[in-house]
Biopython code that builds the backbone (N, CA, C, O; Angstrom):
import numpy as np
from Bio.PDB.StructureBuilder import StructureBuilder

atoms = [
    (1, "UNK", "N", (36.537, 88.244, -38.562)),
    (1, "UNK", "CA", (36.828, 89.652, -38.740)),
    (1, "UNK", "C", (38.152, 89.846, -39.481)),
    (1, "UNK", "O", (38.281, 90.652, -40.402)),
    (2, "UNK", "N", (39.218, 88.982, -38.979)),
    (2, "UNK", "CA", (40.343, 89.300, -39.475)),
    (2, "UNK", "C", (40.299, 88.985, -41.002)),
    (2, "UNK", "O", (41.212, 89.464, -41.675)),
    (3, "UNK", "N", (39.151, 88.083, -41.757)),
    (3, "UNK", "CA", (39.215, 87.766, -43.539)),
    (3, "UNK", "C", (38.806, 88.803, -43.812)),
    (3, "UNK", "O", (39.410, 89.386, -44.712)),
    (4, "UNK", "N", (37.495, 89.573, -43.114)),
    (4, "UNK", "CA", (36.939, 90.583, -43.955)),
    (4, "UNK", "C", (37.847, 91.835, -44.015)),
    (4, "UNK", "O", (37.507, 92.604, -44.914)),
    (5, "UNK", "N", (38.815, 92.199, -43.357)),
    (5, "UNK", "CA", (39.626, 92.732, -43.778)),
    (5, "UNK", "C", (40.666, 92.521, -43.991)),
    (5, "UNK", "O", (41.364, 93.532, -43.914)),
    (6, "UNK", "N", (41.495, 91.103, -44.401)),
    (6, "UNK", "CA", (42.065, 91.033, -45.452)),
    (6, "UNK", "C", (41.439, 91.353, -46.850)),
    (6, "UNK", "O", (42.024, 91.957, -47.749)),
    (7, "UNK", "N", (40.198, 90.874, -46.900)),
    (7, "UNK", "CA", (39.424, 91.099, -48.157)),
    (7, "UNK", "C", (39.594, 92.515, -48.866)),
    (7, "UNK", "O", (39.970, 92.931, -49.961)),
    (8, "UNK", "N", (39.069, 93.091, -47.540)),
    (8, "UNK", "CA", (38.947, 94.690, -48.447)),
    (8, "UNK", "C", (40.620, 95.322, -48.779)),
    (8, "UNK", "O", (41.081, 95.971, -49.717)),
    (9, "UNK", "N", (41.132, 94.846, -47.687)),
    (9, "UNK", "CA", (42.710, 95.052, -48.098)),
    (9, "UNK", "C", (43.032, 94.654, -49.390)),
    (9, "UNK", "O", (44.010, 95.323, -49.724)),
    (10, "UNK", "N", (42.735, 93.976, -50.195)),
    (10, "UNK", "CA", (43.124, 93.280, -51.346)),
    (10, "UNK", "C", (42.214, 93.974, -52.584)),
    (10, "UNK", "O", (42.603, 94.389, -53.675)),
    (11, "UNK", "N", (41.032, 93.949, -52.083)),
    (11, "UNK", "CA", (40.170, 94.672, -52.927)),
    (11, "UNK", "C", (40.591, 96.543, -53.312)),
    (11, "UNK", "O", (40.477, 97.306, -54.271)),
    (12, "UNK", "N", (41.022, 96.583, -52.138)),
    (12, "UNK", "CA", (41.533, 98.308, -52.574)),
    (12, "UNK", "C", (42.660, 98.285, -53.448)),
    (12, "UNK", "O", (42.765, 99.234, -54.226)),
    (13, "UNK", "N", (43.568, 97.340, -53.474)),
    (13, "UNK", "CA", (44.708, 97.292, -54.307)),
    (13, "UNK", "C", (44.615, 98.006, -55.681)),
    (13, "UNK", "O", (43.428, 97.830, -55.955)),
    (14, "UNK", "N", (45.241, 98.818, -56.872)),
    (14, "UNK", "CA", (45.051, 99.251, -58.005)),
    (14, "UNK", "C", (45.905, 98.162, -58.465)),
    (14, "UNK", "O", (47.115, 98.069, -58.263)),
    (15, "UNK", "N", (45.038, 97.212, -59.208)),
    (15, "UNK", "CA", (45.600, 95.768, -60.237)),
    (15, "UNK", "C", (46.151, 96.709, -61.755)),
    (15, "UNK", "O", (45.466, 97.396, -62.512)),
    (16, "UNK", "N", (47.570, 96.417, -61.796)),
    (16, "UNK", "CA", (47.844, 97.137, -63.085)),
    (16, "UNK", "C", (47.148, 96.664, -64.424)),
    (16, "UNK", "O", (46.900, 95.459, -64.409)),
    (17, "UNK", "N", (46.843, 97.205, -65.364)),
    (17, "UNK", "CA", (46.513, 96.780, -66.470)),
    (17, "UNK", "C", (47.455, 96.347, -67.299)),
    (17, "UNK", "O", (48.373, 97.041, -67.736)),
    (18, "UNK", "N", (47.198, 94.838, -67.611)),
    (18, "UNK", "CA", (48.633, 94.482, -68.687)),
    (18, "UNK", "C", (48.250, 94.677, -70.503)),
    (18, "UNK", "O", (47.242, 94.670, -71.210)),
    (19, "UNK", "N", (49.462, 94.811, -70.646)),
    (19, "UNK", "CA", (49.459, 94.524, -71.838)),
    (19, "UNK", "C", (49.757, 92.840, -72.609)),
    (19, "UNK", "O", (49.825, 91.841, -71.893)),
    (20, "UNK", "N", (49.930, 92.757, -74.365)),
    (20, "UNK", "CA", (49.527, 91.103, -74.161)),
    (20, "UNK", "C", (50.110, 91.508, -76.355)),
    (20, "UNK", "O", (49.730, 92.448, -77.053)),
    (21, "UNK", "N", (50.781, 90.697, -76.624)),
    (21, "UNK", "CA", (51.680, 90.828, -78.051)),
    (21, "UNK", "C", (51.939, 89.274, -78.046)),
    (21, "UNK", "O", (52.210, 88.588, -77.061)),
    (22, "UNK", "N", (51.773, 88.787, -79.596)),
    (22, "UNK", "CA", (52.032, 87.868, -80.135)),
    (22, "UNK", "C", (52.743, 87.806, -81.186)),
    (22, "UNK", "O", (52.235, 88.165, -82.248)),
    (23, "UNK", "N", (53.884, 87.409, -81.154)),
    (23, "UNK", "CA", (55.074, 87.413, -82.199)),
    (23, "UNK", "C", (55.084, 85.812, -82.886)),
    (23, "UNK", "O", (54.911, 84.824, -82.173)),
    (24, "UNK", "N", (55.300, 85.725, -84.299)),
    (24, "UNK", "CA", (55.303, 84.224, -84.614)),
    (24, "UNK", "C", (56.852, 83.993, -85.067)),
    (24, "UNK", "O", (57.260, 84.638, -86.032)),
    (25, "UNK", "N", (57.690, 83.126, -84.422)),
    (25, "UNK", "CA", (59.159, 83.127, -84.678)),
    (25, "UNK", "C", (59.104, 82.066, -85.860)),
    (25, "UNK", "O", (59.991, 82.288, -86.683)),
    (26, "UNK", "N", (58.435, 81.152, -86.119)),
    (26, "UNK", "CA", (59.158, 80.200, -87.468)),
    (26, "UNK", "C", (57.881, 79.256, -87.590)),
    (26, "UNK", "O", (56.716, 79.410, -87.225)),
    (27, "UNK", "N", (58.599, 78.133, -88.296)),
    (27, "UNK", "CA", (57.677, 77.272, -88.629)),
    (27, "UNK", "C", (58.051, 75.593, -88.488)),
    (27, "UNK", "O", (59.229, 75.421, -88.802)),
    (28, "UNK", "N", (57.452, 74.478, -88.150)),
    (28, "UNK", "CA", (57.679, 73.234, -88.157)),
    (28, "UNK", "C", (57.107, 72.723, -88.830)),
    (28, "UNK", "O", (55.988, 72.388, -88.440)),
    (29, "UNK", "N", (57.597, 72.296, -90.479)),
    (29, "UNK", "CA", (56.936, 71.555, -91.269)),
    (29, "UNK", "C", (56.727, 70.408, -91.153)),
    (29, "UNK", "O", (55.725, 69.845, -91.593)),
    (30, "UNK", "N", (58.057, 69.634, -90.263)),
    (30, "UNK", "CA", (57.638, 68.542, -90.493)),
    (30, "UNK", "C", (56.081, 67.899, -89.438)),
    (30, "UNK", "O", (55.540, 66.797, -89.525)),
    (31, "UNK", "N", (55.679, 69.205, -88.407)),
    (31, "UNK", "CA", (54.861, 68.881, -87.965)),
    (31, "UNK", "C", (53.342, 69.653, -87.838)),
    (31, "UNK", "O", (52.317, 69.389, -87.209)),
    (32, "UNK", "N", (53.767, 70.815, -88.828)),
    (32, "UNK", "CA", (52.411, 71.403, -88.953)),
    (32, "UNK", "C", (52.599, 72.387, -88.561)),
    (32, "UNK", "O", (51.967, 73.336, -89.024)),
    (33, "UNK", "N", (53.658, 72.596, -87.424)),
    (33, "UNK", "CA", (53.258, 73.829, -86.000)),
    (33, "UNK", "C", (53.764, 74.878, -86.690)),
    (33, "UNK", "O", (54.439, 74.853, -87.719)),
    (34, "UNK", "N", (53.407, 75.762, -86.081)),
    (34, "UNK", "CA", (53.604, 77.328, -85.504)),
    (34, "UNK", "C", (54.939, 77.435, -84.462)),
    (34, "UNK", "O", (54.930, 76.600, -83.558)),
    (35, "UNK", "N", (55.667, 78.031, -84.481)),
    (35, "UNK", "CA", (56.261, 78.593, -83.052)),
    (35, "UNK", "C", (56.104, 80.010, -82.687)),
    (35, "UNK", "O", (56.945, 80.747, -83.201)),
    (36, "UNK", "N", (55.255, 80.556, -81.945)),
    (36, "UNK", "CA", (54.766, 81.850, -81.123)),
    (36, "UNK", "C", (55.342, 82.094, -80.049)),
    (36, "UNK", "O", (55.896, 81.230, -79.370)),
    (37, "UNK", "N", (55.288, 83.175, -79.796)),
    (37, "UNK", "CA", (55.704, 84.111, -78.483)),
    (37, "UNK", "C", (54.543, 84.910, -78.201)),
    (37, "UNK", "O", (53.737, 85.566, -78.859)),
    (38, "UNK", "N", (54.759, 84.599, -76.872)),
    (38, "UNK", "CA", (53.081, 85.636, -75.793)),
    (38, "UNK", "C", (54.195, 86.737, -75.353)),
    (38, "UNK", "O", (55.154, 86.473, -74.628)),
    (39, "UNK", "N", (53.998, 87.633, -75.744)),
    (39, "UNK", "CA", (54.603, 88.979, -74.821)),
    (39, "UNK", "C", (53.411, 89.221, -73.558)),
    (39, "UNK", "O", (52.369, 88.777, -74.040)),
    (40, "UNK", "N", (53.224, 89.559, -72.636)),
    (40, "UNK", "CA", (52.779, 89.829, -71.699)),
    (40, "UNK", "C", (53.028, 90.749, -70.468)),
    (40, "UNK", "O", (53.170, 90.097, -69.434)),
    (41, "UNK", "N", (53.118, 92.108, -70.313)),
    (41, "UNK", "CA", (54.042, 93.252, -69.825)),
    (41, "UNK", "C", (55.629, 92.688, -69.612)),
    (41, "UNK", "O", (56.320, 92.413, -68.630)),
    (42, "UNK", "N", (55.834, 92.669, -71.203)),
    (42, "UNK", "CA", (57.234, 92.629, -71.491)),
    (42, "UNK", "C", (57.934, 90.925, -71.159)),
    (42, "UNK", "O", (59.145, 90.760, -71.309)),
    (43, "UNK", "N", (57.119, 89.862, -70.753)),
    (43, "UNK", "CA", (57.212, 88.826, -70.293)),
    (43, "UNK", "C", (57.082, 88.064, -71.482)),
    (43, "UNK", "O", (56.087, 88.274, -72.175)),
    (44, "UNK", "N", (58.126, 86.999, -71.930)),
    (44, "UNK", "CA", (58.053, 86.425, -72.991)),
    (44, "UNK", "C", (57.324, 84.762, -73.240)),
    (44, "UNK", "O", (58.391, 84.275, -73.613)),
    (45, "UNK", "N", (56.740, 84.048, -73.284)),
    (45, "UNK", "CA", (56.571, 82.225, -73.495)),
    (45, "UNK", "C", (56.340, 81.781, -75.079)),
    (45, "UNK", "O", (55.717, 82.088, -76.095)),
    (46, "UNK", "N", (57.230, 80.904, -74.580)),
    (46, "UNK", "CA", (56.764, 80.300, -76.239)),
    (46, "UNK", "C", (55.713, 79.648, -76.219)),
    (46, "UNK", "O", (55.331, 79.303, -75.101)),
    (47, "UNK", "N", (55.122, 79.365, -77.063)),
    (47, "UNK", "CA", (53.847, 78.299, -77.299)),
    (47, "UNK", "C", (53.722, 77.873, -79.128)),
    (47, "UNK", "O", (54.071, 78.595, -80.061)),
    (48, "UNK", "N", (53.193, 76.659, -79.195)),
    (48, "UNK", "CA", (53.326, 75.913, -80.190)),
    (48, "UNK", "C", (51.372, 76.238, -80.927)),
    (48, "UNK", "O", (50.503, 75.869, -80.137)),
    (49, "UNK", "N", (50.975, 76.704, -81.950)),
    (49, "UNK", "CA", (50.009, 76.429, -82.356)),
    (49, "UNK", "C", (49.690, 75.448, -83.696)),
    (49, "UNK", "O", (50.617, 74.959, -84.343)),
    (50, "UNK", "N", (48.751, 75.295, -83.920)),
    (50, "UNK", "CA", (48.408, 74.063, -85.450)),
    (50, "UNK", "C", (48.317, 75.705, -86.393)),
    (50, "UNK", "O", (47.795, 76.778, -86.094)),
    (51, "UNK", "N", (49.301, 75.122, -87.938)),
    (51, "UNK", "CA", (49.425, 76.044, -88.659)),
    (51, "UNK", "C", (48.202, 76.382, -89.401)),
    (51, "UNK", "O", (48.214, 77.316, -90.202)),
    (52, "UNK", "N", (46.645, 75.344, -89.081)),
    (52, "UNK", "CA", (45.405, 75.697, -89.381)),
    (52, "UNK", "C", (44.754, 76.941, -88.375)),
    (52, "UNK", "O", (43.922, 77.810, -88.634)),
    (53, "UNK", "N", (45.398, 76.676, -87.299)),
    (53, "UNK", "CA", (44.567, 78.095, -86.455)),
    (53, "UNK", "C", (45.784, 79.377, -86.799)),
    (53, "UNK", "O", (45.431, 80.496, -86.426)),
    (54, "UNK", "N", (46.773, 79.309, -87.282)),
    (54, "UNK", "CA", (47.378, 80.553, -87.727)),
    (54, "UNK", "C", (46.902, 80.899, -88.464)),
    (54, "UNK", "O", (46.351, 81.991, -88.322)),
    (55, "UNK", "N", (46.805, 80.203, -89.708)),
    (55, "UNK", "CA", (45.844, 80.413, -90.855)),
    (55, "UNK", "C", (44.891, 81.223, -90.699)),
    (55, "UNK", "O", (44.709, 82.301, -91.265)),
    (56, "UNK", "N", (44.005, 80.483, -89.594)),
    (56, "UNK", "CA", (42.467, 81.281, -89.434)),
    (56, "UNK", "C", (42.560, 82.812, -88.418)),
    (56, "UNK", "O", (41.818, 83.794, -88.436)),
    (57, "UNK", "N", (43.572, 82.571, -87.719)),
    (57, "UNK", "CA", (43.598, 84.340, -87.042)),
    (57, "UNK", "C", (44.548, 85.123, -88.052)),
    (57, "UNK", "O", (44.588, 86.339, -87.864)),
    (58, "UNK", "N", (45.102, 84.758, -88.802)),
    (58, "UNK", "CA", (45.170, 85.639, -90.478)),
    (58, "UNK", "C", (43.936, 86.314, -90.454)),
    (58, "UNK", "O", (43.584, 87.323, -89.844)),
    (59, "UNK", "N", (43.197, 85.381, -91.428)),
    (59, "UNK", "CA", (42.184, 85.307, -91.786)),
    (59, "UNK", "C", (41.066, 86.511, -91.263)),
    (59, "UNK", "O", (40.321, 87.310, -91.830)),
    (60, "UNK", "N", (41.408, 86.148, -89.809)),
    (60, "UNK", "CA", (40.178, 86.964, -88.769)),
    (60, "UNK", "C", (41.185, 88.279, -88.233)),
    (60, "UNK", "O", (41.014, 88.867, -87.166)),
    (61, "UNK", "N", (42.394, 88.624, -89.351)),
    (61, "UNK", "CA", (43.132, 89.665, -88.628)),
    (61, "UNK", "C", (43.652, 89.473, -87.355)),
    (61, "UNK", "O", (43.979, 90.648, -87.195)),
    (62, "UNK", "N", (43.828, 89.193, -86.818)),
    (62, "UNK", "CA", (44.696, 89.490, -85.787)),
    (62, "UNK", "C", (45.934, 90.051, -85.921)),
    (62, "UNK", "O", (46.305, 91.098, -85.391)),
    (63, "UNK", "N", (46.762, 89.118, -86.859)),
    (63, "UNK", "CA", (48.075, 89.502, -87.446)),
    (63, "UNK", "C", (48.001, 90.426, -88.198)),
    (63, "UNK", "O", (47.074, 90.604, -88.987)),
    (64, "UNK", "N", (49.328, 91.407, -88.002)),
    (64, "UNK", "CA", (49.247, 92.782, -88.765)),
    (64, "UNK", "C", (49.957, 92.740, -89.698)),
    (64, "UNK", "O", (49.963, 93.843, -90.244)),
    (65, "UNK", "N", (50.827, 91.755, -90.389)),
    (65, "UNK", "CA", (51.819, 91.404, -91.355)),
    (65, "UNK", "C", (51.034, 90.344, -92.286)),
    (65, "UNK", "O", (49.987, 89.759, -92.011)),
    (66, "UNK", "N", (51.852, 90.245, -93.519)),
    (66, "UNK", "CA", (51.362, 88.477, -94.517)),
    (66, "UNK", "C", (52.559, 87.264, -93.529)),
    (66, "UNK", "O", (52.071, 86.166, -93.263)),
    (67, "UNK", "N", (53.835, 87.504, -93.118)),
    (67, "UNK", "CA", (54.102, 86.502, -92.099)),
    (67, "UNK", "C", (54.921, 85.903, -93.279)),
    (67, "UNK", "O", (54.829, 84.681, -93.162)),
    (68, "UNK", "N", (55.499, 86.141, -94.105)),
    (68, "UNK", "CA", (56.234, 85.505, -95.314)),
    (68, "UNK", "C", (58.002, 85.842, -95.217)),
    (68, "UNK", "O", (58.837, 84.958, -95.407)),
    (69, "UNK", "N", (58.375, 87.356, -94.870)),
    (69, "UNK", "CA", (59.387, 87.397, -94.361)),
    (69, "UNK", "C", (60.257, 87.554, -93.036)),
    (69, "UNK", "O", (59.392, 87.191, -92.238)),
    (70, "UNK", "N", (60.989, 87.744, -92.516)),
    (70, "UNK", "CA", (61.211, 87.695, -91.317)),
    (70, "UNK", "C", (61.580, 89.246, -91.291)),
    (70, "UNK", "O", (61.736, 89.927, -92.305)),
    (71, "UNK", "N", (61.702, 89.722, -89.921)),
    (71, "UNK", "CA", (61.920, 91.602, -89.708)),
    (71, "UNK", "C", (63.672, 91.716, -89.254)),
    (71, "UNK", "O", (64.551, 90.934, -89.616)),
    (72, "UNK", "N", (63.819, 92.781, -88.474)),
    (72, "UNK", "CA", (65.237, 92.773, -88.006)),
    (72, "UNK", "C", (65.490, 92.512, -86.818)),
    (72, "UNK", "O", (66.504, 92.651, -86.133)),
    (73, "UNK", "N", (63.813, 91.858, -86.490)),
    (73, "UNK", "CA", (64.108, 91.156, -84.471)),
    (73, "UNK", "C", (64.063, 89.543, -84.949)),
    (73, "UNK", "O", (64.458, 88.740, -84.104)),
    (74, "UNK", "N", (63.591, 88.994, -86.293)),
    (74, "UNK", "CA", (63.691, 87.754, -86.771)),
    (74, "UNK", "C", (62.428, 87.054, -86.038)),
    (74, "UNK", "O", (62.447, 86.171, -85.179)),
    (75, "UNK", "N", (61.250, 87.754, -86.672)),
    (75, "UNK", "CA", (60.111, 87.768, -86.180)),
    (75, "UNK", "C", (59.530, 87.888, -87.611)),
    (75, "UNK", "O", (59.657, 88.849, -88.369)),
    (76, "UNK", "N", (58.674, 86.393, -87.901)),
    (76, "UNK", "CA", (57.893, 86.456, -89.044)),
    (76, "UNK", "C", (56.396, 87.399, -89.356)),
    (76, "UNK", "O", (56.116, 88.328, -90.114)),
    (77, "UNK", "N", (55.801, 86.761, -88.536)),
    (77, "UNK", "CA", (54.280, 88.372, -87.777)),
    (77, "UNK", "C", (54.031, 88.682, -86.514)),
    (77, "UNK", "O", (54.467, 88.193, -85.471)),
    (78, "UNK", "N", (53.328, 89.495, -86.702)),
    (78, "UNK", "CA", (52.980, 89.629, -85.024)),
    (78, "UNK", "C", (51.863, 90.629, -85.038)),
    (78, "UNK", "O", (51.632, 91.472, -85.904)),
    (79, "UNK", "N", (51.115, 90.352, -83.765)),
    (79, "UNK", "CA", (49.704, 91.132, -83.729)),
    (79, "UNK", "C", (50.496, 92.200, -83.291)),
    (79, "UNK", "O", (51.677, 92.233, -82.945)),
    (80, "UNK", "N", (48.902, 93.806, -83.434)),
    (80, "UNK", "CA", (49.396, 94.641, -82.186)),
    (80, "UNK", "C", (48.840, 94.392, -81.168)),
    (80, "UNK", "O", (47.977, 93.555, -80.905)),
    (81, "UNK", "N", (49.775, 95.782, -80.049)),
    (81, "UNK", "CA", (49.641, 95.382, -78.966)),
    (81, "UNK", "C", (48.451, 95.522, -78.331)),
    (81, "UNK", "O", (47.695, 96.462, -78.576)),
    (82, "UNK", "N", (48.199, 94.612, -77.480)),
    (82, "UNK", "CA", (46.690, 94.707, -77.047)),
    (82, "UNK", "C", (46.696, 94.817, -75.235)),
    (82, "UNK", "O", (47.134, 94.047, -74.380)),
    (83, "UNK", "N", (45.892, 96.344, -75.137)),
    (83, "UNK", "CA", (45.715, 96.541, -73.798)),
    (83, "UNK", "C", (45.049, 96.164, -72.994)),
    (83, "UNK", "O", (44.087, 96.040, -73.751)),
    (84, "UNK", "N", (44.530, 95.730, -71.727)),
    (84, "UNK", "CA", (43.777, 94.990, -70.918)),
    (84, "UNK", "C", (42.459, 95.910, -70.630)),
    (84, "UNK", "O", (42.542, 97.052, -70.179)),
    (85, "UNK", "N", (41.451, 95.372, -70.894)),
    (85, "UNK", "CA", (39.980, 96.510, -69.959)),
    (85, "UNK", "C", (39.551, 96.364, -68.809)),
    (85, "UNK", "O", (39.436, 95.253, -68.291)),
    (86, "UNK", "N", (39.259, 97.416, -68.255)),
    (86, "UNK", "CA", (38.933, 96.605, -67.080)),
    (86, "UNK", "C", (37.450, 96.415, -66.900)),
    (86, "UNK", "O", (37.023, 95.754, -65.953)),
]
sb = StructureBuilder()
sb.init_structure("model")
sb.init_model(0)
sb.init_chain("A")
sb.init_seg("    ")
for serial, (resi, resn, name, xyz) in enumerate(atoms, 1):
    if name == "N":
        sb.init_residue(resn, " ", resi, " ")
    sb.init_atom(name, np.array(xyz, "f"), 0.0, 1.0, " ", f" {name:<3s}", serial, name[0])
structure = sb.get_structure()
């Protein structure tokens, strides 16, 4: 008795909807990479991608810039922001 209502206790909760931004800070030639940033309700991580899958979410839009110069946050592209569905 006492899980099934933890359960519903948890289940009633209103789960916020996040938001989710990808910023690309530079480049590693000598190894191919990407250096990215996950925004995530305002939460930052870096992550490393292959400069062939940057290429291809170009390609497939994602990115809202060409990614050639840098801005005045020193941010080469970046998607928009993308809201969560539920």
């Amino acid at each position: 008795m006492k899980t099934t209502k933890m359960c519903l206790k948890f289940n009633s909760i209103q789960m916020k909807k996040r938001t989710l931004q990808i910023d690309v800070t530079g480049f590693n030639k000598d190894i191919a990479m990407v250096e990215c940033k996950v925004i995530i309700d305002g939460r930052s991580c870096f992550f490393y991608t292959s400069k062939a899958n940057y290429e291809a979410l170009i390609l497939d839009g994602v990115f809202i810039r060409d990614g050639k110069v840098k801005d005045s946050a020193n941010i080469l592209n970046t998607t928009r922001l993308f809201d969560e569905r539920s």
